[in-house]
VMD Tcl script that draws the C-alpha trace (Angstrom):
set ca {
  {2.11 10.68 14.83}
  {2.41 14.49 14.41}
  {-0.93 14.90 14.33}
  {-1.46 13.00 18.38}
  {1.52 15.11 19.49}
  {0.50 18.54 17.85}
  {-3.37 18.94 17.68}
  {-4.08 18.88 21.42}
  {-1.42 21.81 21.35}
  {-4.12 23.92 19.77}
  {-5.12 25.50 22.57}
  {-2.07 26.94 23.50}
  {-0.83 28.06 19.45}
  {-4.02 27.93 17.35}
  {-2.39 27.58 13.46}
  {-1.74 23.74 15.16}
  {-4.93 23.24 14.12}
  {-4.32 22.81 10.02}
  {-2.28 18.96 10.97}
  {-6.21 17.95 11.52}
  {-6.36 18.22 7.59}
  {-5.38 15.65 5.64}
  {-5.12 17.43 2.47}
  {-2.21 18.91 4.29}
  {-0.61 15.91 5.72}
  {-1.35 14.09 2.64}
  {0.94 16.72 0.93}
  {3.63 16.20 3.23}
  {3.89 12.94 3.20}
  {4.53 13.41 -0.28}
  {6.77 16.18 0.23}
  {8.52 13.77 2.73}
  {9.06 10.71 0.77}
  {10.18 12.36 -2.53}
  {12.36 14.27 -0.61}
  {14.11 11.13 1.29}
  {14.03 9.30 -2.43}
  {16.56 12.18 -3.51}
  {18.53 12.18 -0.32}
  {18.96 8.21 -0.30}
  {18.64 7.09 -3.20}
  {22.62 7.66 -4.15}
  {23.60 6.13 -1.01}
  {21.17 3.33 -1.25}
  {22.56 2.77 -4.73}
  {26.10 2.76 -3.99}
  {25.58 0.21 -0.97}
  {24.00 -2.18 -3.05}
  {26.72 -1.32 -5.63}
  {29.38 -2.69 -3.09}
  {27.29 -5.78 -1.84}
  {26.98 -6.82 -5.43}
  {23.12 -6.72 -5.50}
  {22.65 -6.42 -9.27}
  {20.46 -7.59 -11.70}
  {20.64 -10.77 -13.48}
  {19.51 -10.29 -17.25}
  {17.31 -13.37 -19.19}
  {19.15 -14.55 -22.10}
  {16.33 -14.73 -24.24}
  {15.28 -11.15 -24.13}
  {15.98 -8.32 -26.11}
  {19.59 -7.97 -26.73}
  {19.63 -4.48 -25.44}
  {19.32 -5.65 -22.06}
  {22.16 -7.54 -22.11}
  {23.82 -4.08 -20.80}
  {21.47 -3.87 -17.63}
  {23.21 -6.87 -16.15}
  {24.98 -6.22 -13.18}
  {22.77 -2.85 -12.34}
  {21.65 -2.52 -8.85}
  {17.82 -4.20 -7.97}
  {15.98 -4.07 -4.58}
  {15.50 -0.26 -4.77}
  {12.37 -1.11 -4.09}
  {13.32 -0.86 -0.55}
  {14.23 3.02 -0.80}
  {10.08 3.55 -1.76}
  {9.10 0.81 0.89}
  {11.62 2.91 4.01}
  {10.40 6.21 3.07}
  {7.16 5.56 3.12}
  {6.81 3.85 6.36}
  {8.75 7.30 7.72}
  {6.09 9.41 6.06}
  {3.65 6.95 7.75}
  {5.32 7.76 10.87}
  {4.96 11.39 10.36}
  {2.01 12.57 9.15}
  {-0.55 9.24 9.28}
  {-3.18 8.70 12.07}
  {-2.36 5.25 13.21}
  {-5.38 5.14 15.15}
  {-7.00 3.78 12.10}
  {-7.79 0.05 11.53}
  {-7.41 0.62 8.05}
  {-4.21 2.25 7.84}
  {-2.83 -0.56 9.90}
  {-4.06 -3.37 7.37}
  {-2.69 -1.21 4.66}
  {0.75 -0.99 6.01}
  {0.67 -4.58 6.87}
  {-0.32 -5.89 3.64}
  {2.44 -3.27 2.04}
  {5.46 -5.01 4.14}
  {3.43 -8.67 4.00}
  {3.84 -8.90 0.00}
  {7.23 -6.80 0.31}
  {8.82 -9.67 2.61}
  {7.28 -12.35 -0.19}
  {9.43 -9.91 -2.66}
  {12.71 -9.76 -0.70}
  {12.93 -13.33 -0.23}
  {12.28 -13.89 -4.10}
  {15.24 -10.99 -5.15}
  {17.65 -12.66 -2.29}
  {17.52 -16.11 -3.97}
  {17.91 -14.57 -6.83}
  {21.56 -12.80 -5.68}
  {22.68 -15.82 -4.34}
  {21.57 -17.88 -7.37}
  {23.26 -15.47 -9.50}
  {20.50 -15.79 -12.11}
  {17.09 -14.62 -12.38}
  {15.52 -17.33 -11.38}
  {13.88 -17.08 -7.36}
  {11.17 -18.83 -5.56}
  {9.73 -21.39 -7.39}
  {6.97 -20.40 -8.55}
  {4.77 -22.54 -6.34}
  {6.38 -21.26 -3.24}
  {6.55 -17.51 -4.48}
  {2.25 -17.86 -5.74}
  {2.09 -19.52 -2.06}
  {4.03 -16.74 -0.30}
  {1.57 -14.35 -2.24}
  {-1.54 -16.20 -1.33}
  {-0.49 -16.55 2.25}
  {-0.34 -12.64 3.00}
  {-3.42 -11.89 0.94}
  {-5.71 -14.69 2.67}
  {-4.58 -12.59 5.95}
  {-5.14 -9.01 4.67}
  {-8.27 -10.31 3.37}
  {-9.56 -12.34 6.42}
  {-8.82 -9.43 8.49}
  {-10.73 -6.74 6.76}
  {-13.91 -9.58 6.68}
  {-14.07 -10.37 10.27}
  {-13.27 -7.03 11.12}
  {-16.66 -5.73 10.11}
  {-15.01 -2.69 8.51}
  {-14.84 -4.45 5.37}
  {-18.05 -5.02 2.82}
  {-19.03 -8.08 0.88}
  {-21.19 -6.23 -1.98}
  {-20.17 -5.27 -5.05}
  {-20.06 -2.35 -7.20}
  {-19.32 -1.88 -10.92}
  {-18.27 1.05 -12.64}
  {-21.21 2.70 -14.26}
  {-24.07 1.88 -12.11}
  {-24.66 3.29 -8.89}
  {-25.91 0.75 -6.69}
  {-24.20 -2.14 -5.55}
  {-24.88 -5.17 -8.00}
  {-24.66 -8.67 -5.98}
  {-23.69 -9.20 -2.64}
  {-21.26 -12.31 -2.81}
  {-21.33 -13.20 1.05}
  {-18.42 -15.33 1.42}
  {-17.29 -15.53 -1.61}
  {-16.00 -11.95 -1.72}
  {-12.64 -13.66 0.38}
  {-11.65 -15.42 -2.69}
  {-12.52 -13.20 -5.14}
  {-10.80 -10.47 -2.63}
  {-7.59 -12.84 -2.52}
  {-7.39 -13.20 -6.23}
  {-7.66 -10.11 -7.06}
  {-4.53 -8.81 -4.33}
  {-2.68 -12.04 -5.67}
  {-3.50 -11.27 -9.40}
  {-2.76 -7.66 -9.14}
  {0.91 -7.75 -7.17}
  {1.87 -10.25 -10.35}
  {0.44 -7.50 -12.81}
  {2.90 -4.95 -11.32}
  {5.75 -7.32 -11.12}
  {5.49 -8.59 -14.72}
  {5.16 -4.84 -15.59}
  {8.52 -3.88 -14.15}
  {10.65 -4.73 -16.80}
  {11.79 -1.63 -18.55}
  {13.27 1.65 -17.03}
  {10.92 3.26 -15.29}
  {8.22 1.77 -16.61}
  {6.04 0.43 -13.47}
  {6.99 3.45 -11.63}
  {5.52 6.05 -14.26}
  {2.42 3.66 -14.44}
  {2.28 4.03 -11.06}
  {2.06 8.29 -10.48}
  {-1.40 7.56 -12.18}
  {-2.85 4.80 -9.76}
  {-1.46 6.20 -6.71}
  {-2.89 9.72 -7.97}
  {-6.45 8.50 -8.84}
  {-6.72 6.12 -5.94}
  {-5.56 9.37 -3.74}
  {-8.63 11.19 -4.96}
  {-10.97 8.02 -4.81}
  {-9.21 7.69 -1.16}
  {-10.61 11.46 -0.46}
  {-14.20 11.11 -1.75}
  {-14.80 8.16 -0.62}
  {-14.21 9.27 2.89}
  {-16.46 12.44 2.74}
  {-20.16 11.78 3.23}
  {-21.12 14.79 1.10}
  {-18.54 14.11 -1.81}
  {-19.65 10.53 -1.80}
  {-23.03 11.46 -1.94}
  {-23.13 13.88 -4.41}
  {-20.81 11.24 -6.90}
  {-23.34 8.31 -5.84}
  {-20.20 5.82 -4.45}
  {-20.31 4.07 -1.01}
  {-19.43 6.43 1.94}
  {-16.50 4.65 3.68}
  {-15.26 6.03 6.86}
  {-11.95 6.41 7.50}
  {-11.40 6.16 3.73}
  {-9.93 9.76 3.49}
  {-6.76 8.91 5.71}
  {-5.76 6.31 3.24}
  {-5.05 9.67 0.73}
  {-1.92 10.20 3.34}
  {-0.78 7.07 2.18}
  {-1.45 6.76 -1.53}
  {0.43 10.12 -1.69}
  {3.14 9.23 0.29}
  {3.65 5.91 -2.13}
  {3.52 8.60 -5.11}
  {6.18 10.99 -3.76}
  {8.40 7.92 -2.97}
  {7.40 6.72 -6.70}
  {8.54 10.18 -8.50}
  {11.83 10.24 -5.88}
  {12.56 6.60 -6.97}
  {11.92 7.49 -10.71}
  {14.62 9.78 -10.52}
  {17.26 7.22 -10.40}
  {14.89 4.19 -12.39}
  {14.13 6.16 -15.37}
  {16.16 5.48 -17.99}
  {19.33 4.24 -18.61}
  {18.67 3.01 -14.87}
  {20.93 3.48 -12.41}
  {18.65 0.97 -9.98}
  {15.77 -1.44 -10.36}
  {12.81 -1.78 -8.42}
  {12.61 -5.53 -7.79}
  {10.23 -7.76 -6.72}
  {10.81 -6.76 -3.28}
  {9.02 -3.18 -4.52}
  {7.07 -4.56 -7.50}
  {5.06 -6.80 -5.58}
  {4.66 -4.71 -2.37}
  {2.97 -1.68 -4.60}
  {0.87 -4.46 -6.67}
  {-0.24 -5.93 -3.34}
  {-0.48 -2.61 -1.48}
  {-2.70 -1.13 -4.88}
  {-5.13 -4.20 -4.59}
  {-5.94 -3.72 -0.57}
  {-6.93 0.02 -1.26}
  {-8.76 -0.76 -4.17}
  {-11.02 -3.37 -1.42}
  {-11.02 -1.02 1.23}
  {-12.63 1.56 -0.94}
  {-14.68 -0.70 -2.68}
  {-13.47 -0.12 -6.48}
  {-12.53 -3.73 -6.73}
  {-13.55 -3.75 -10.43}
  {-12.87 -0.22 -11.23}
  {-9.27 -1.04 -10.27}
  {-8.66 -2.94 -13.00}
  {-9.76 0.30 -15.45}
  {-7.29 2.38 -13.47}
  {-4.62 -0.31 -13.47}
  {-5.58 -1.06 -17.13}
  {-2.26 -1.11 -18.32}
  {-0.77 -3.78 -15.83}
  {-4.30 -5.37 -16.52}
  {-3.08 -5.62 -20.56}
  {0.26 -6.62 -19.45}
  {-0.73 -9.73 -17.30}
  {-2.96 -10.70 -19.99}
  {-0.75 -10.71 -22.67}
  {1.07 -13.25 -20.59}
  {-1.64 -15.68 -19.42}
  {-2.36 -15.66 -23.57}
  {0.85 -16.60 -24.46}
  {1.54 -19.57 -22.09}
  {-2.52 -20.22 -22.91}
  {-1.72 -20.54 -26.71}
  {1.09 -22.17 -26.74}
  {0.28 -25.24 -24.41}
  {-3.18 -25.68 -26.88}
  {-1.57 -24.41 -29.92}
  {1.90 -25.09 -30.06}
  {1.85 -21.51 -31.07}
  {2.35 -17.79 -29.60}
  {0.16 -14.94 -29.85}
  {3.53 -12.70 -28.96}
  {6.70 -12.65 -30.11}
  {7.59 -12.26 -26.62}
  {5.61 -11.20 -22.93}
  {4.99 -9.61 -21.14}
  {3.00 -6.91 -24.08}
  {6.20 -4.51 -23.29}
  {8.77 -6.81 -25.27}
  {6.94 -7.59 -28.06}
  {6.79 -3.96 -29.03}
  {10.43 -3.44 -28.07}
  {10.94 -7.36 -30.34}
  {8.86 -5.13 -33.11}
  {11.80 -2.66 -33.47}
  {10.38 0.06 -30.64}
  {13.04 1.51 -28.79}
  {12.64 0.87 -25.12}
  {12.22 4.80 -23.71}
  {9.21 4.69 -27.03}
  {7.50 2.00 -25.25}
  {8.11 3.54 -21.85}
  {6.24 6.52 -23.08}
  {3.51 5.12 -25.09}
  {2.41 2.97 -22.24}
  {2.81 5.72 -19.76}
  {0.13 7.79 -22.04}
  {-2.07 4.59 -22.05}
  {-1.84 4.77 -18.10}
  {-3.18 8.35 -18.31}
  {-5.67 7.73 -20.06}
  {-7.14 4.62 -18.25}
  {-6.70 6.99 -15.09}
  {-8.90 9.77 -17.11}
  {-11.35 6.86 -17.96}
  {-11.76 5.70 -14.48}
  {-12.13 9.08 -12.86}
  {-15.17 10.03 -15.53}
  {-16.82 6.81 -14.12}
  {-17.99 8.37 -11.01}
  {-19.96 11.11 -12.67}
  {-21.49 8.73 -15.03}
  {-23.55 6.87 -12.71}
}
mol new
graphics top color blue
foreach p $ca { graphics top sphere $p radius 0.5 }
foreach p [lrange $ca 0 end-1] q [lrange $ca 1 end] { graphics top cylinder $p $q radius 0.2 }
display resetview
């Protein structure tokens, strides 16, 4: 919005000019959101303190939990406010794109608010059913997806780390591949927030490397010289991803640990959701997966578990998601925390180097 009301000032005050960059609003809007993180995030904390929106704790988890119960959850809505103000700021909303990235952020964050609220009034951690929770999910991404199809902005073809050209073009079928994938990676984030600050750390390093992918993608010479599909428009999508990280460190602030507030669903699944639609956009569908390799691992471990044990009789885990059989192992929670935070670096690392070996 700045950048409408301040560019066509240029003529009468040139230094106007630099809001044309997004490099520089993509700063901002990181400046902005961590910023408003640190400013609300006590009051934010304190309100849900008085409403009584606190966590419920599962009884067969690790004992040490036992002493979260009762801690504030939905601060997922202090990441999801300030970064539709940075949005307001600093984002050209003339864009198509940014629009169906916006929408798909608040589409799987209203799926996530409904789940936490049943939760409250339940008074136990159990939500949606999970039926009507996988339905709420599948609803929003069948309309993010069908939009960016028919929109003609959108491509069906599909590229795979390591090789340069595109390797099938799935026609149709990229909608439910497309839908899976949003559906499949909102869960991956959700079953991922389960320890202090966790998710959130996990997510500096996709937010970062999508930022960059955001950036090159959007550049016809960049894109060029890396050998990766020129998208245009791509690059305004970088105000975004670094507005989500700002809001991400400001949040971590009060999430890391002992946590003074949890993310829930209502943030989990909006950033999982919100991930996924960039990753199509940009078309690193697969490579998402590298650079989310971590929540990859985690949803795995938990499609194994229930998989062995219904043909088995048997787990794999002595509990999942991954990040509570380690802490069931004897790891102390903030060792876990870190450990997997170094494995999301390094799946970050890994995906970058992809675009220079092509």
């Amino acid at each position: 919005m700045l950048r409408e009301f301040l560019f066509p000032l240029v003529k009468y005050w040139k230094p106007f000019n630099v809001v044309q960059y997004i490099t520089l609003r993509s700063a901002y809007a990181a400046l902005t959101t961590l910023v408003l993180c640190c400013l609300l995030g006590s009051m934010l904390i304190e309100k849900l303190r008085v409403f009584k929106i606190g966590q419920s704790i599962r009884g067969d988890g690790p004992a040490t939990h036992l002493k979260k119960g009762g801690t504030p959850t939905m601060g997922g809505l202090l990441i999801i406010i300030t970064v539709i103000i940075a949005m307001l700021f600093w984002q050209d909303l003339r864009s198509f794109k940014v629009w169906l990235t916006i929408a798909a952020f608040l589409g799987f964050a209203v799926v996530g608010f409904v789940d936490d609220y049943i939760k409250l009034r339940a008074g136990n951690s159990n939500g949606l059913p999970a039926w009507a929770k996988l339905a709420g999910q599948f609803i929003v991404a069948i309309a993010v997806v069908l939009a960016l199809y028919f929109s003609g902005e959108g491509s069906t073809v599909l590229y795979i780390p390591f090789f340069k050209n595109p390797v099938i073009d799935m026609g149709f079928w990229w909608v439910p591949f497309a839908v899976l994938l949003l559906v499949g990676e909102s869960n991956a984030v959700n079953l991922t927030d389960g320890l202090d600050g966790l998710a959130t750390g996990l997510l500096l390093f996709v937010f970062g490397t999508l930022a960059a992918l955001c950036y090159i993608s959007g550049r016809t010479d960049y894109s060029a010289y890396l050998n990766i599909p020129y998208i245009p428009g791509a690059g305004e999508l970088t105000v975004f991803c670094l507005a989500a990280l700002g809001a991400c460190v400001g949040f971590l602030w009060f999430n890391a640990h002992p946590a003074d507030v949890f993310m829930g669903d209502v943030g989990s699944l909006s950033l999982g959701g919100v991930v996924a639609t960039i990753s199509l956009i940009i078309k690193k569908e697969i490579l998402i997966l590298i650079i989310g390799g971590v929540f990859v691992l985690e949803a795995a471990s938990v499609i194994a578990q229930v998989v062995s044990f219904k043909l088995r009789k048997k787990r794999i885990f002595k509990m999942a998601p991954l990040h509570h059989h380690f802490e069931m192992s004897g790891w102390a929670e903030t060792k876990v925390v870190t450990r997997f935070w170094i494995l999301g670096g390094l799946f970050a690392i890994i995906a970058l180097s992809t675009l220079k070996l092509q």
